[in-house]
N, C-alpha and C positions, 0 to 999 in steps of 0.2 A: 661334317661335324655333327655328334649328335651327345647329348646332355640327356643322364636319364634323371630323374627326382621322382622315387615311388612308382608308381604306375605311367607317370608322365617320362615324356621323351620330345627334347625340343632339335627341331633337326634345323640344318642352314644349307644345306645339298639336295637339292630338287630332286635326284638320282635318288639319292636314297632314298628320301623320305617317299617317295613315289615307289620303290619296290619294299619300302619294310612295310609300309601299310597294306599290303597284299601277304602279309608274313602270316602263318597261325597263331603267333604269337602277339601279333597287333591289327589284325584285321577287325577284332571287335570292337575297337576302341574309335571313338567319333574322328575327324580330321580337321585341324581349325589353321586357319592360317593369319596370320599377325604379319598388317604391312602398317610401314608408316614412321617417324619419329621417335624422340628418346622418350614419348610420355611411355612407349615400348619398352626402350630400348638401353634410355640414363642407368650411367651406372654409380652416379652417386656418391654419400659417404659410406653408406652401408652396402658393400658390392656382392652381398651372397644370402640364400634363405638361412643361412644359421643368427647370421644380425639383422634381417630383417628385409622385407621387397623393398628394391630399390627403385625400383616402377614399378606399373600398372600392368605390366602381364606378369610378372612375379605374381604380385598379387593376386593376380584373378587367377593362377594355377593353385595359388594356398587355398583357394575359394569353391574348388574342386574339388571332392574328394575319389573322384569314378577313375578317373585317368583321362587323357587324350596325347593325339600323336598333334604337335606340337609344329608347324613350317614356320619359319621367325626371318624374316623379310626385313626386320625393322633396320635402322640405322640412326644411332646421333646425330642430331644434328640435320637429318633430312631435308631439305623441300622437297617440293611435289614435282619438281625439276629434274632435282636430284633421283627420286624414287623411279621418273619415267625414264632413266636411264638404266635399272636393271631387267634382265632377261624377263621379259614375259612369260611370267609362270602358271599365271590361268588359263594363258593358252597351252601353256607345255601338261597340265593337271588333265584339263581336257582333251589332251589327244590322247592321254594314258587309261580317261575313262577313271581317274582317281576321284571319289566322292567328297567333298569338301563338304562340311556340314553348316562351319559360319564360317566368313572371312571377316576381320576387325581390322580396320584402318583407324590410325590416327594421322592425320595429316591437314598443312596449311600453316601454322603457326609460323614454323621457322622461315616463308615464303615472306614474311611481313616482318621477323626480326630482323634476317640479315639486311633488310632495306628501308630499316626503319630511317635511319641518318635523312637518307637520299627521299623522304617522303615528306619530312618535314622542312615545314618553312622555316626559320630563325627568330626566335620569339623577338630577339631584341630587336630587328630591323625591323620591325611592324610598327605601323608609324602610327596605328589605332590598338587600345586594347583588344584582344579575342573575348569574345564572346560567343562563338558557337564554336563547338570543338573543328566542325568541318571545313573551316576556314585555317585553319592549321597545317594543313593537307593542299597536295599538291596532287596533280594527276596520276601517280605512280600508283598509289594508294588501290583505287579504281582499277587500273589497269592488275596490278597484282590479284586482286580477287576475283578477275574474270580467269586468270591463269588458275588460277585453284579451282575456280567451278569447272575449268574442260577440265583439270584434272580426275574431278570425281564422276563427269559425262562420262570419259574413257573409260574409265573405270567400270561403269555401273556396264557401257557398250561393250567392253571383254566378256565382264560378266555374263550378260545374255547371250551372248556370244557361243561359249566353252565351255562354262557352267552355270546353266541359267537356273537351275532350282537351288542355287548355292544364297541364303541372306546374307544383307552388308550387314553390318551395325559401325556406326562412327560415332564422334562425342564432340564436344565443345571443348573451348579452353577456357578458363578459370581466369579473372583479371588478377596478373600479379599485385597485390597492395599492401600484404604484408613484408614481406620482406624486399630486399633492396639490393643482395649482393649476388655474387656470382659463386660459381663451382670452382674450387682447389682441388687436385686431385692429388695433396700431399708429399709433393714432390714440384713445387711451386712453381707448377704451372696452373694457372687460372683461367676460365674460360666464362665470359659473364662479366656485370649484368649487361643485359640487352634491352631492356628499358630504358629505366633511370639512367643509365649512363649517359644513353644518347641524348636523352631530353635535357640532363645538363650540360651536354655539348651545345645543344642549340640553343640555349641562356633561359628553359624554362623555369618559371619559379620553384622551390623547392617543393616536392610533397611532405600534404599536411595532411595524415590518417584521420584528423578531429573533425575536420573539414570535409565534410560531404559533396561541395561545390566547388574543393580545392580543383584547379584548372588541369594536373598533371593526373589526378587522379579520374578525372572526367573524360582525358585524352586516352589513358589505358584501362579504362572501359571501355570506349568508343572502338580500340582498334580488336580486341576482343569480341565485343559486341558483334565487328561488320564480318570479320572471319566466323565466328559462331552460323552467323544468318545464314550467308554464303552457302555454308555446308548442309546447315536444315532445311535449307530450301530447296534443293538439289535432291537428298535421300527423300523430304516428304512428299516430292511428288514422282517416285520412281516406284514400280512395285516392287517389295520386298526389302527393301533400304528401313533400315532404323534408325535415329538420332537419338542419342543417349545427354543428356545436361543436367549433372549434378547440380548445377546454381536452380535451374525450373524445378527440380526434384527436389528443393530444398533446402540441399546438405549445405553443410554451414562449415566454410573451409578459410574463417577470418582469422582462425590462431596461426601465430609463429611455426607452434608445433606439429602443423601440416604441410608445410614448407621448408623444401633442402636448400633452396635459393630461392632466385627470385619469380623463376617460372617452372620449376621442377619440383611435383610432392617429396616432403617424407616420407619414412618408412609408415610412419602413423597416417601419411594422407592417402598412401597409397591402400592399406589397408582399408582406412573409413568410404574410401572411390569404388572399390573394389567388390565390399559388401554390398553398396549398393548398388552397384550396376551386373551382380550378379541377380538380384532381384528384378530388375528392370529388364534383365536377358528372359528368366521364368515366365513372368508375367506375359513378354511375348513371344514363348513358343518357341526359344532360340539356344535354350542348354544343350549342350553337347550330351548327351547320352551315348552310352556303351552298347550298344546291340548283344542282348544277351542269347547265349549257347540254347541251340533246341537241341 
């Protein structure tokens, strides 16, 4: 399968994308590969560049203007579970001697939504009120984030592996708190939310956005928070590994109108993510550049 948009060309066939980038016609162009989840891969209310990126590698191709040859790995909906069940392609890149210039993961999120239900304790059977969020939590919690860290171990061991002068760059997740609902895809099937829903299956009090101390709003920063850590703590001490965190960088992602649901940007958040994390790729060293003609 291969999608071309201007100079860019997004391939999903190892095969090819491995012999077009040896083509005259695209050899000059950098080689990035995109593994990971729908912050990739959601396709949204807006499903094409003419309404608008419906994610974040949409967007970070509008953010481009040089071109690049495009490997898109990602999957809706992913875990890290999920992802280690397809063909290892950095070993297959590597035996071909194909140059990868960055590889971009997004992954861990969904590893903590699908098991959210089963992480939590039941607020009402608590025979004392909560007071620290971590008491809310149950062993799964832990166990699930050691699964995400071999994830990104592995990962980073292919890496040095197959292609070792290839950088990671990863990113954090953003705590859902604006909005509240899930994805329609118009055709009334619904997928979502993965938060709030659950926590009011387990009888936690409502969320209160006015409320800084609101207890539900405490608990989904907390479960963002410990995935965030997990991940920057992994790439910061690996050499060549990046962490990218729009919340540390500042950007300010509390309106409605950067949010498609409850854990997936707009076209507009993807965009505002976009811009900045193409500055934060600059700044270290990691834009895909075009090899130009001697």
């Amino acid at each position: 399968m291969k999608m071309v948009f201007g100079y860019h060309k997004i391939y999903k066939n190892r095969l090819v994308f491995s012999q077009d980038v040896r083509s005259p016609m695209r050899r000059s162009f950098p080689n990035v590969v995109m593994e990971g989840d729908s912050w990739f891969a959601y396709p949204g209310r807006k499903t094409n560049f003419f309404k608008g990126p419906s994610n974040l590698f949409d967007a970070l191709i509008s953010e481009i203007p040089e071109g690049v040859n495009w490997f898109d790995s990602a999957i809706i909906g992913a875990t890290t579970a999920r992802i280690r069940k397809e063909p290892n392609y950095i070993r297959y890149f590597g035996a071909r001697r194909v140059n990868i210039s960055l590889l971009c993961i997004s992954a861990g999120g969904n590893d903590v939504f699908n098991r959210l239900e089963h992480m939590l304790y039941d607020y009402n059977k608590k025979s004392e009120p909560y007071t620290e969020v971590e008491s809310c939590f149950n062993g799964l919690l832990n166990k699930t984030l050691i699964e995400i860290e071999s994830y990104y171990l592995d990962l980073i061991k292919s890496r040095n592996q197959y292609i070792p002068n290839t950088p990671i760059l990863g990113h954090d997740y953003y705590p859902p708190i604006t909005r509240k609902r899930g994805f329609y895809n118009g055709k009334g099937g619904k997928i979502g939310p993965w938060v709030n829903s659950v926590m009011t299956l387990k009888g936690y009090p409502a969320k209160n956005v006015m409320n800084s101390d609101d207890l539900r709003i405490r608990l989904i920063k907390y479960i963002h928070q410990s995935v965030s850590d997990t991940i920057r703590r992994i790439l910061a001490t690996h050499e060549n590994c990046f962490f990218y965190s729009p919340f540390h960088r500042g950007i300010k992602l509390n309106s409605k109108k950067y949010w498609d649901d409850e854990i997936h940007l707009s076209p507009d958040g993807n965009r505002k993510v976009a811009k900045d994390m193409i500055s934060f790729i600059k700044n270290n060293g990691l834009y895909p550049k075009r090899k130009l003609k001697k």
